[in-house]
PDB file with one MODEL, atoms N, CA, C and O in Angstrom:
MODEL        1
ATOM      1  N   UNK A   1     -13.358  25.810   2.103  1.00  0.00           N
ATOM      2  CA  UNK A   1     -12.505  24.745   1.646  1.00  0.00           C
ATOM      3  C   UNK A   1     -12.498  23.648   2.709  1.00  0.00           C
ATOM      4  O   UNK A   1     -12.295  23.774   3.916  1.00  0.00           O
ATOM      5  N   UNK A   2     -12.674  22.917   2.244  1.00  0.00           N
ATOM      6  CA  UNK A   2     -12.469  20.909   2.925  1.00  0.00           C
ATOM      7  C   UNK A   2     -11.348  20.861   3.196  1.00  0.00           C
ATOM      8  O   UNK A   2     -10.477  21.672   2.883  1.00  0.00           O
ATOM      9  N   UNK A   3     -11.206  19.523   4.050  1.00  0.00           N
ATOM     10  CA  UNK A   3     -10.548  18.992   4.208  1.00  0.00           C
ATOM     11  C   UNK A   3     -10.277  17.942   2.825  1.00  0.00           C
ATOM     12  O   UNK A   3     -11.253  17.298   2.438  1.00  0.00           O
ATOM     13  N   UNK A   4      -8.894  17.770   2.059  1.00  0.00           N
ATOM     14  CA  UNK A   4      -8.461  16.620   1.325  1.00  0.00           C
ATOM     15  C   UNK A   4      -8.290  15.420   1.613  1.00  0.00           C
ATOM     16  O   UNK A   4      -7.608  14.875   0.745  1.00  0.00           O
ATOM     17  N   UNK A   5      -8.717  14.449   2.782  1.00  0.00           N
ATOM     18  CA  UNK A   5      -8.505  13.566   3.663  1.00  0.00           C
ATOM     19  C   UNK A   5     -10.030  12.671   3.874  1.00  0.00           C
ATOM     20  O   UNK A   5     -10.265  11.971   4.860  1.00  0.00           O
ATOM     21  N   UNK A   6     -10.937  12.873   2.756  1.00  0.00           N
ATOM     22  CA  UNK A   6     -11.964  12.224   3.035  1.00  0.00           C
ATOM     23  C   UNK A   6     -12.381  10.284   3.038  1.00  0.00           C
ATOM     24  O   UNK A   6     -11.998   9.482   2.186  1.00  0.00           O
ATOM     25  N   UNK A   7     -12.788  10.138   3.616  1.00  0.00           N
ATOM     26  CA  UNK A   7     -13.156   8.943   3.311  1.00  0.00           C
ATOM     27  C   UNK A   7     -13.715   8.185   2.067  1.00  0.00           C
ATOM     28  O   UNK A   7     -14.816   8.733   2.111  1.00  0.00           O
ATOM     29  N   UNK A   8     -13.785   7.605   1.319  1.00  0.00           N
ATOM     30  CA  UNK A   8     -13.766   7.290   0.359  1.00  0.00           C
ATOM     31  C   UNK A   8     -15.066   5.190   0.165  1.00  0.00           C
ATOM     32  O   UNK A   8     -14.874   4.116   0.734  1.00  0.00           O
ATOM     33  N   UNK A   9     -15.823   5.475  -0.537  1.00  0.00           N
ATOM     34  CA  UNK A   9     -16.222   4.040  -0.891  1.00  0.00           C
ATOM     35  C   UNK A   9     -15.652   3.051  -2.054  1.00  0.00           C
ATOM     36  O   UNK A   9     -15.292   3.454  -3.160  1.00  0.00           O
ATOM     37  N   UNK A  10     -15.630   1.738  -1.643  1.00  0.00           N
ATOM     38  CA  UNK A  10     -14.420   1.084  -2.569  1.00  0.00           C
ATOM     39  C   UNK A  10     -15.435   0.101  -3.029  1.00  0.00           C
ATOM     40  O   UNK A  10     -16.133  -0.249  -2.077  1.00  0.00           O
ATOM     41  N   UNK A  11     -15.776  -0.487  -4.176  1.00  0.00           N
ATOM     42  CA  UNK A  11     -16.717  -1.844  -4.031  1.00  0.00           C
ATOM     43  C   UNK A  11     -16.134  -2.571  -5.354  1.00  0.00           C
ATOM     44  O   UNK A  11     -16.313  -2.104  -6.479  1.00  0.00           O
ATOM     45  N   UNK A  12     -15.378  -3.832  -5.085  1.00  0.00           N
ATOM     46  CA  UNK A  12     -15.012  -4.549  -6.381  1.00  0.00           C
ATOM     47  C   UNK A  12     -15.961  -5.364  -7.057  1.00  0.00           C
ATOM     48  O   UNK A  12     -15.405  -6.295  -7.641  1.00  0.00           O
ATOM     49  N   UNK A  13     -17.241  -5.344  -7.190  1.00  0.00           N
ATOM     50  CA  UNK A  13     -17.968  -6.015  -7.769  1.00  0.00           C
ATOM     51  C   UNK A  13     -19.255  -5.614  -7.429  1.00  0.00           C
ATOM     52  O   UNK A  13     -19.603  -4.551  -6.916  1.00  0.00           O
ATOM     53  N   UNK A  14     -20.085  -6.792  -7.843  1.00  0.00           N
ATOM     54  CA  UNK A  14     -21.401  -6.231  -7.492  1.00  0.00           C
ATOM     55  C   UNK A  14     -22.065  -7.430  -6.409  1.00  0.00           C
ATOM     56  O   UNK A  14     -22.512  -8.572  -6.521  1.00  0.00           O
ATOM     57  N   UNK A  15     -21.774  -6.149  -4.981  1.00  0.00           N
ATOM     58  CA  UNK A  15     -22.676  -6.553  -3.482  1.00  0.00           C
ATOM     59  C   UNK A  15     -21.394  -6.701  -2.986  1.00  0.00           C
ATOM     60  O   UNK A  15     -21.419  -6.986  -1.789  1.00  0.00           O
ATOM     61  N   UNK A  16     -19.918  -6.589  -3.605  1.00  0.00           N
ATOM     62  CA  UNK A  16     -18.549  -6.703  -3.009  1.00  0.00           C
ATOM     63  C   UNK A  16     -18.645  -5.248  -2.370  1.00  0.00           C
ATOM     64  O   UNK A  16     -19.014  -4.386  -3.168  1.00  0.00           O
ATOM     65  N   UNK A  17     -18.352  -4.777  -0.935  1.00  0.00           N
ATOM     66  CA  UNK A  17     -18.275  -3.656  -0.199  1.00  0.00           C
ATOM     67  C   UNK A  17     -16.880  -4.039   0.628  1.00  0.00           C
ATOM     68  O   UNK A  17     -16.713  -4.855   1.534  1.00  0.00           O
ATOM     69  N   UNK A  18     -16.175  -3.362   0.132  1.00  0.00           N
ATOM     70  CA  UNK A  18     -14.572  -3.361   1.209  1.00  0.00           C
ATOM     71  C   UNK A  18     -14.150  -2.296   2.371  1.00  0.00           C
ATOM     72  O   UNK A  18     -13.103  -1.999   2.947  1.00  0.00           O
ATOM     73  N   UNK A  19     -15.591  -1.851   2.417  1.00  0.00           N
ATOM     74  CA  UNK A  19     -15.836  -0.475   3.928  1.00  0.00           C
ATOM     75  C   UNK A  19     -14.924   1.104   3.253  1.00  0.00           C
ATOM     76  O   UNK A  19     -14.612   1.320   2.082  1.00  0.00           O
ATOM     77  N   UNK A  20     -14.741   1.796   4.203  1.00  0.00           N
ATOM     78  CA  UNK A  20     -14.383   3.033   4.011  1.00  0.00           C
ATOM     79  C   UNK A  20     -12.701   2.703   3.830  1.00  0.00           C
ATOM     80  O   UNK A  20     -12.327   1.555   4.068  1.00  0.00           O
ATOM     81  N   UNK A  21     -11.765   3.673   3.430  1.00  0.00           N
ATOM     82  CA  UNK A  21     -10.491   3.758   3.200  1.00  0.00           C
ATOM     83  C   UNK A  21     -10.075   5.083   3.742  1.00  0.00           C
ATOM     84  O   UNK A  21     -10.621   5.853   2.951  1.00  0.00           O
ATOM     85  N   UNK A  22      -9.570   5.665   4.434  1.00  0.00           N
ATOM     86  CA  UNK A  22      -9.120   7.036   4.748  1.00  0.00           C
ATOM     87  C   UNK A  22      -7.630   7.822   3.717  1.00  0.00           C
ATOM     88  O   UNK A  22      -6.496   7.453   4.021  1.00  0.00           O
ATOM     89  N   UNK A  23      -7.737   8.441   3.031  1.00  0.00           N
ATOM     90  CA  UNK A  23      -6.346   9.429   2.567  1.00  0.00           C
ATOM     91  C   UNK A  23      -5.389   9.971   3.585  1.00  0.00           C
ATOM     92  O   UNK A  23      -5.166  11.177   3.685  1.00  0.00           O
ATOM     93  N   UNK A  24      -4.799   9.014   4.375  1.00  0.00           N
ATOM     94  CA  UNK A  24      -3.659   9.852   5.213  1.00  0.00           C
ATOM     95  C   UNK A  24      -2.360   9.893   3.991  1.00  0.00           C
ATOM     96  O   UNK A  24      -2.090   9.391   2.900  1.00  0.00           O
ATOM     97  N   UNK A  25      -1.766  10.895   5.043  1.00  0.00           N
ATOM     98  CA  UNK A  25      -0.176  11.720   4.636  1.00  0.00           C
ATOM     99  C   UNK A  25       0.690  10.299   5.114  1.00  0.00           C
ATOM    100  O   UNK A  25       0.359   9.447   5.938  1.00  0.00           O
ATOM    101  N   UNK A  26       1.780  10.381   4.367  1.00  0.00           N
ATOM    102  CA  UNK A  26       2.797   9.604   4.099  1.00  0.00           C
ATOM    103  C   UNK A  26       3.530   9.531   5.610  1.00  0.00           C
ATOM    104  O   UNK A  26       3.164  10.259   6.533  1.00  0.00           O
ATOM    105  N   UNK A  27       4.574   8.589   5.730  1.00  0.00           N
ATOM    106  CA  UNK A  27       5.487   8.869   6.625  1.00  0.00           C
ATOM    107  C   UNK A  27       6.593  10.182   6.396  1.00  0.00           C
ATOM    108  O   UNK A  27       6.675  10.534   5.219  1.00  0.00           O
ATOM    109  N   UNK A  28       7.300  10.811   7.203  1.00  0.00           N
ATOM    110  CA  UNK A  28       7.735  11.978   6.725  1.00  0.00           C
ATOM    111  C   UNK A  28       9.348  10.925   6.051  1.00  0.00           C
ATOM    112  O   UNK A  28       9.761   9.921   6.633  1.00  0.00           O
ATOM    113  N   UNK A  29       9.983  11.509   4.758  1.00  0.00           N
ATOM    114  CA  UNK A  29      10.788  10.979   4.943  1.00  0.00           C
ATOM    115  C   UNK A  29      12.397  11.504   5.643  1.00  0.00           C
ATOM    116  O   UNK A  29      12.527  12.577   6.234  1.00  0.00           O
ATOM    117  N   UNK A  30      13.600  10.448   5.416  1.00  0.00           N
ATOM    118  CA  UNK A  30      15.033  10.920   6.376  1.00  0.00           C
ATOM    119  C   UNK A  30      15.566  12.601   5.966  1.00  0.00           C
ATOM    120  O   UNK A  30      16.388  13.213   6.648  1.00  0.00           O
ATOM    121  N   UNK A  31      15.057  13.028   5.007  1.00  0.00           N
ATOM    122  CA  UNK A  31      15.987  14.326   4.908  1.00  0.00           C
ATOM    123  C   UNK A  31      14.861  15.013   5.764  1.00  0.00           C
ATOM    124  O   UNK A  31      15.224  15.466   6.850  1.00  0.00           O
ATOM    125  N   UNK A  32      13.323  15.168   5.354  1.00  0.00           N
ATOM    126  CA  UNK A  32      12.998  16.094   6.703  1.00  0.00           C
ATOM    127  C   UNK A  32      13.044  16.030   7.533  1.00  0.00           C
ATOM    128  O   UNK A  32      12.867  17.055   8.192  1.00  0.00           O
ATOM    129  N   UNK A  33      13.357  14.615   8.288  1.00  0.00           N
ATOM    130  CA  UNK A  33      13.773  14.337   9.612  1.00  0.00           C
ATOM    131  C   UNK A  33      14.820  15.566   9.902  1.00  0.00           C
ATOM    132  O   UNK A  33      14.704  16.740  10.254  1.00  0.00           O
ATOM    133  N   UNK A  34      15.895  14.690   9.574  1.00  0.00           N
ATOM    134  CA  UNK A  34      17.045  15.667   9.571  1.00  0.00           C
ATOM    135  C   UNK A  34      17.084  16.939   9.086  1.00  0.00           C
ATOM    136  O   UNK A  34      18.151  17.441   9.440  1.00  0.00           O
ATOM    137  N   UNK A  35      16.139  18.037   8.159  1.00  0.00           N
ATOM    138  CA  UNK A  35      16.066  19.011   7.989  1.00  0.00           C
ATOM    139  C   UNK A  35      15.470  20.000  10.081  1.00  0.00           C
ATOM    140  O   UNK A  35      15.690  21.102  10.582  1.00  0.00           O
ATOM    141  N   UNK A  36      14.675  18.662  10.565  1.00  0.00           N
ATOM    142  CA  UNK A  36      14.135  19.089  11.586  1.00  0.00           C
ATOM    143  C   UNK A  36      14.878  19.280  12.473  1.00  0.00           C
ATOM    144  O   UNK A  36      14.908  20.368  13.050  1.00  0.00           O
ATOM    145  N   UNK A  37      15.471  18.511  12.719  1.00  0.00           N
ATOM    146  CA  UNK A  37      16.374  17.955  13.372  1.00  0.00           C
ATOM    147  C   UNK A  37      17.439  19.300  13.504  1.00  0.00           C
ATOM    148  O   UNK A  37      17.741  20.172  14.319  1.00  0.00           O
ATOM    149  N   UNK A  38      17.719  18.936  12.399  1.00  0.00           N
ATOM    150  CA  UNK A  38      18.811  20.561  12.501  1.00  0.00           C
ATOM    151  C   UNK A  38      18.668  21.817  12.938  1.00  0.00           C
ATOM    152  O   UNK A  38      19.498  22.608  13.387  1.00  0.00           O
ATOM    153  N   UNK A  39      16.870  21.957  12.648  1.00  0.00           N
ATOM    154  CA  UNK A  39      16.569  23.613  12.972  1.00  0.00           C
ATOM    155  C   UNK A  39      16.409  23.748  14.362  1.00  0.00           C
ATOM    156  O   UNK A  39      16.615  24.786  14.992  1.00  0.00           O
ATOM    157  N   UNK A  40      15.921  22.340  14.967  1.00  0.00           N
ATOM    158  CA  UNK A  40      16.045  22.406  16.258  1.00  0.00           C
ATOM    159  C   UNK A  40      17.375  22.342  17.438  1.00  0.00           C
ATOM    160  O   UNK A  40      17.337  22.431  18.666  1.00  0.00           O
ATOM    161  N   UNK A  41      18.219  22.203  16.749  1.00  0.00           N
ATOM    162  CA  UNK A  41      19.931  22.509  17.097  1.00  0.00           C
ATOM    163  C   UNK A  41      20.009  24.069  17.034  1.00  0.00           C
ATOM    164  O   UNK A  41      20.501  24.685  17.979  1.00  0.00           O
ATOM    165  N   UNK A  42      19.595  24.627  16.078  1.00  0.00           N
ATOM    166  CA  UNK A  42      19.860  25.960  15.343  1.00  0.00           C
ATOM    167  C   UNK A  42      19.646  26.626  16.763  1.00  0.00           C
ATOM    168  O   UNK A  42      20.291  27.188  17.648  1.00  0.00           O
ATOM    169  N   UNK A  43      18.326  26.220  16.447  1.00  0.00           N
ATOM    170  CA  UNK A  43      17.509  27.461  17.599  1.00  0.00           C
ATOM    171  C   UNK A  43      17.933  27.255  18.802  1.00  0.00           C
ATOM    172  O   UNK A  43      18.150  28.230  19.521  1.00  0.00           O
ATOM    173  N   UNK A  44      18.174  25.737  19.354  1.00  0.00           N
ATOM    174  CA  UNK A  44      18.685  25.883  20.797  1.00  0.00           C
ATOM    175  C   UNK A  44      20.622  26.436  21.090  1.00  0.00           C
ATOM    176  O   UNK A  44      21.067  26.694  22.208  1.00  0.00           O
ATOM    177  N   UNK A  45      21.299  26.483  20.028  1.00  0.00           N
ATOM    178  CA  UNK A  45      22.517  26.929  19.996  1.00  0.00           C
ATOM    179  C   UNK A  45      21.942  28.644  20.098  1.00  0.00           C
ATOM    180  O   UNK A  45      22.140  29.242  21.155  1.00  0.00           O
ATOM    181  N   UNK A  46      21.464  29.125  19.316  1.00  0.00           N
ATOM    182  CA  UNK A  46      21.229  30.189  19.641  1.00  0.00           C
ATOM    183  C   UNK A  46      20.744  30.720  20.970  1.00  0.00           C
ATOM    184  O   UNK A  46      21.100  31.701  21.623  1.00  0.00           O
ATOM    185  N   UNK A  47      19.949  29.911  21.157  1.00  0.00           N
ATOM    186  CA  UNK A  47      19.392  30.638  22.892  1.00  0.00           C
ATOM    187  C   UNK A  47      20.546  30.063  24.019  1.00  0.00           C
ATOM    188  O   UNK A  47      20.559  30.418  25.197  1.00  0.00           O
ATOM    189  N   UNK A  48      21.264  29.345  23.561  1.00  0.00           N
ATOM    190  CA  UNK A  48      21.788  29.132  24.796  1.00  0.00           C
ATOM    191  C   UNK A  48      23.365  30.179  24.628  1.00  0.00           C
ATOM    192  O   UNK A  48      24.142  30.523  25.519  1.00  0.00           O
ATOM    193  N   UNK A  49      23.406  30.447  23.249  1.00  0.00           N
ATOM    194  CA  UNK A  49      24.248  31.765  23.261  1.00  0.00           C
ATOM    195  C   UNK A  49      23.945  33.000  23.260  1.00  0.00           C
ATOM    196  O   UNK A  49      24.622  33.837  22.663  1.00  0.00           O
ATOM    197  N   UNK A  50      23.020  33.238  23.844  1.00  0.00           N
ATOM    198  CA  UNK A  50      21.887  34.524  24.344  1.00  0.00           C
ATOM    199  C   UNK A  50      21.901  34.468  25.656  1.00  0.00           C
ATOM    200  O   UNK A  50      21.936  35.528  26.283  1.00  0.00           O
ATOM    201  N   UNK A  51      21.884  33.538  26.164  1.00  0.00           N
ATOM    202  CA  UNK A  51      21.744  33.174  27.474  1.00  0.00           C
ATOM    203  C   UNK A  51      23.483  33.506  28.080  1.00  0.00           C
ATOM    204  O   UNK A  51      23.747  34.287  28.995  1.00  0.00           O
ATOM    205  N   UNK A  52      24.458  32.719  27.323  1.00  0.00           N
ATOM    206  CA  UNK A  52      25.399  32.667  27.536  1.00  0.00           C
ATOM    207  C   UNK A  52      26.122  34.480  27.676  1.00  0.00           C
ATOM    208  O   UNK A  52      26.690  35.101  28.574  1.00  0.00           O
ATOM    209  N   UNK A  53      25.771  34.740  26.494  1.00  0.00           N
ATOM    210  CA  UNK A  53      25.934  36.526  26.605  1.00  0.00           C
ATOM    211  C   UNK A  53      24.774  37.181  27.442  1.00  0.00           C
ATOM    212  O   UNK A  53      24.070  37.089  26.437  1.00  0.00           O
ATOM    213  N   UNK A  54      24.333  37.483  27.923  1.00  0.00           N
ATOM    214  CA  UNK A  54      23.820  37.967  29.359  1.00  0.00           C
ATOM    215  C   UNK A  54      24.233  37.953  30.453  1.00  0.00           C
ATOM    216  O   UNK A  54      24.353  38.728  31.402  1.00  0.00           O
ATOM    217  N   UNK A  55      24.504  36.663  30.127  1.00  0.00           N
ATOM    218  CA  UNK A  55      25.252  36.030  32.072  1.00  0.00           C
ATOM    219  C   UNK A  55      26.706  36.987  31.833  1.00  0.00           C
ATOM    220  O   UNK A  55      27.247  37.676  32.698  1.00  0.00           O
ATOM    221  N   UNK A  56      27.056  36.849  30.720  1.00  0.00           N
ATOM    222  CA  UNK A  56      28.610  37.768  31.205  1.00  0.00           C
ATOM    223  C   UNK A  56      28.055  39.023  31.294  1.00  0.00           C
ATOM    224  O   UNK A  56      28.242  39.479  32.422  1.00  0.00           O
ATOM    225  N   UNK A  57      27.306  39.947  30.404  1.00  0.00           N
ATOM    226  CA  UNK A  57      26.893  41.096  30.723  1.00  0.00           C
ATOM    227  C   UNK A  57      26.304  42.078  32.207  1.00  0.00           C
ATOM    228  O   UNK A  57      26.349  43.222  32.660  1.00  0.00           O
ATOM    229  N   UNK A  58      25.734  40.651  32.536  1.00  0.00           N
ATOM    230  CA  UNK A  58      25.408  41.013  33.894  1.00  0.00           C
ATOM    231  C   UNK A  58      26.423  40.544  35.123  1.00  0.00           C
ATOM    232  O   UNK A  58      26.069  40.791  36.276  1.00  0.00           O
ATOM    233  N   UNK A  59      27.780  39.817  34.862  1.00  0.00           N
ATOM    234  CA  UNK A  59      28.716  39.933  35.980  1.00  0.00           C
ATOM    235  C   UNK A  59      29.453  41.174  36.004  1.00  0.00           C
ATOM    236  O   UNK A  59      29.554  41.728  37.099  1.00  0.00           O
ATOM    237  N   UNK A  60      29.998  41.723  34.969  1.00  0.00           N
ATOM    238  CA  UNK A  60      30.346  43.173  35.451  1.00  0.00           C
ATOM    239  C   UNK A  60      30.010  44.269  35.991  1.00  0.00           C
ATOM    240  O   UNK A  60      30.452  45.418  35.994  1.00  0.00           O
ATOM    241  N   UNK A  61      29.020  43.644  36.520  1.00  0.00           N
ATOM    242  CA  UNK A  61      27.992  45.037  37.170  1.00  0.00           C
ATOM    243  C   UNK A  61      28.485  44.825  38.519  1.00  0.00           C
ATOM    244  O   UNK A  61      28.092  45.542  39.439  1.00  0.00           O
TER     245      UNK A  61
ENDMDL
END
């Protein structure tokens, strides 16, 4: 399987050549931002409350 992203020939007439065109991906839009955005809160709240429970675990020693 290919890549879907190929280059492409465009010609509006005849001996009209408008060069190659590439298929890129869109800009991402605001909710996956913010879908990202969030998971990356997620995960660092979590490690830093992993972190946070250790450190007490290991002062009672």
């Amino acid at each position: 399987m290919g890549s879907s992203a190929s280059p492409t020939r465009r010609s509006t007439g005849a001996g009209n050549f408008n060069g190659f065109q590439n298929a890129l991906p869109g800009v991402p839009e605001p909710s996956s931002w913010a879908l990202m955005v969030g998971g990356f809160g997620l995960i660092g709240g979590l490690a830093r409350r992993r972190r946070d429970e250790r450190a007490g675990a290991n002062a009672g020693r």
